[in-house]
Every structure is written in structure tokens, then in C-alpha cells.
C-alpha positions in Angstrom: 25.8 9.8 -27.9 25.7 13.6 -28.4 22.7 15.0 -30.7 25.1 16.7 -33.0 27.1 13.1 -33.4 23.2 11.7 -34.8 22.3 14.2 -36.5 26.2 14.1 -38.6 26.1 10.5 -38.7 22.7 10.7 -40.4 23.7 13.6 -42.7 26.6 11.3 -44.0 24.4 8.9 -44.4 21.6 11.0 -46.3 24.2 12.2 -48.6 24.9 8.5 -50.0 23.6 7.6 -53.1 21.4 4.8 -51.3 17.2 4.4 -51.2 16.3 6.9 -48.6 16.5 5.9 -45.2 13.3 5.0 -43.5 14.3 6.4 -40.1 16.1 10.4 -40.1 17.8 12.1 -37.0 14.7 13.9 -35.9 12.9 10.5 -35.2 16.3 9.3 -33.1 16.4 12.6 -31.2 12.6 12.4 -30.2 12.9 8.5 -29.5 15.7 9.0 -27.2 13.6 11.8 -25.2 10.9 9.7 -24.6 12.9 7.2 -23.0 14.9 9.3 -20.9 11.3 11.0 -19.9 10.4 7.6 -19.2 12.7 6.5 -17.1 12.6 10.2 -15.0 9.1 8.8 -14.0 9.8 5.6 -13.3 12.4 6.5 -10.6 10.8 9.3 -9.5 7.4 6.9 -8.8 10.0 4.5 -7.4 11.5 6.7 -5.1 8.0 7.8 -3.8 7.2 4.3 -3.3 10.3 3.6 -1.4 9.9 6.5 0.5 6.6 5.9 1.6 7.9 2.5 2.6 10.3 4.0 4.3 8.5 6.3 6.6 5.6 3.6 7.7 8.7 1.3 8.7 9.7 3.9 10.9 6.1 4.8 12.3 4.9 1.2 12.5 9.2 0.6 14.4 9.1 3.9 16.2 5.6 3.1 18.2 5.4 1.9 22.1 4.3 -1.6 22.5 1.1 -1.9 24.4 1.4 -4.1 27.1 -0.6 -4.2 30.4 0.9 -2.7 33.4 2.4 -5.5 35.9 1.5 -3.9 39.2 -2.6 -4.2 38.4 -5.5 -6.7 40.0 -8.2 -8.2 37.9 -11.5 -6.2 38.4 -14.5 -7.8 40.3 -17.3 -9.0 39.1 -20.2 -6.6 38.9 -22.7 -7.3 42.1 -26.4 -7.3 40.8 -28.1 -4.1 42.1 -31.4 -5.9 42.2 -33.1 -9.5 41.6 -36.5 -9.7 38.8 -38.1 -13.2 38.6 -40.1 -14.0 35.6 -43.8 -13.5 35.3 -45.2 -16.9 35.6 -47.2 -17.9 32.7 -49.5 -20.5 32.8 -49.0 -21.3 29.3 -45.1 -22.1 29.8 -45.0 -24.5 33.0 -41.8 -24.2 34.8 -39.7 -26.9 34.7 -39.2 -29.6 37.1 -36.5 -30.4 38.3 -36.0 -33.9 40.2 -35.1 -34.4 43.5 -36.0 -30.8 44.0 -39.7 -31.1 45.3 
């Protein structure tokens, strides 16, 4: 409805001998504002959101896979560069092991 098709409608309706209306075009008017203001933020916050959505789809889609190479050997084994016994404390007795002695 058209502001000018309210604000008549309540003007007809003002004119009336009646008990005054509790509610008058001006209240319509700003009532209908704030819902179409309303509803301008909801879709644009939706349409952010979906876009967003949108675009870390694609990111998340559009990367490589990792996957190892198939022409590679399994690395060695590190070779120990050099051999350090324990101090022997007489405290701590080593342990015996049978059928070693």
C-alpha cells in the first residue's frame, strides 16, 4: 500500500464521528519503515554470511591435496656419531642379568 492510500484511509476514518482512533497514519508510516529497514539488514547480513560461505567453499575446494610423492624411499635411520656409557655409581648396582656372567 502506497503512503498516500494510509494516510486517506485514515483521514476518512478521523473525520467519522467515532472515539478517536488510538493508532493515526504517522505511526503506520514509521511502523512500516522500520520493518522494511529491518528486513534490508537482515538480507544484507544474510548475504554476507552466504558469501563468506561461499568463498571458503571455494578456498577449502580450490586447494591441492597433499599427498607424498610415489617415486621416494624411506630415510635411514640416523647412525650414532659416538657411544657414552654411564658413570658407574656405586650407589645404583648395575643390574644382573642371568645367564650373562
Amino acid at each position: 500500500m502506497r503512503e498516500e492510500d494510509v494516510r486517506a484511509t485514515f483521514a476518512v476514518l478521523n473525520a467519522r464521528s467515532a472515539p478517536p482512533l488510538a493508532v493515526n497514519a504517522e505511526d503506520v508510516v514509521a511502523y512500516g519503515s522500520r520493518i522494511r529497514k529491518r528486513r534490508k539488514r537482515t538480507l544484507a547480513a544474510a548475504s554476507t554470511g552466504l558469501a563468506v560461505a561461499v568463498v571458503l567453499a571455494g578456498v577449502f575446494l580450490g586447494l591441492p591435496e597433499h599427498r607424498a610423492p610415489t617415486n621416494t624411499t624411506p630415510a635411514r635411520a640416523p647412525e650414532p656419531t659416538s657411544i657414552v656409557e654411564p658413570p658407574h655409581d656405586p650407589a645404583y648396582p648395575e643390574p644382573v642379568i642371568p645367564g650373562q656372567r
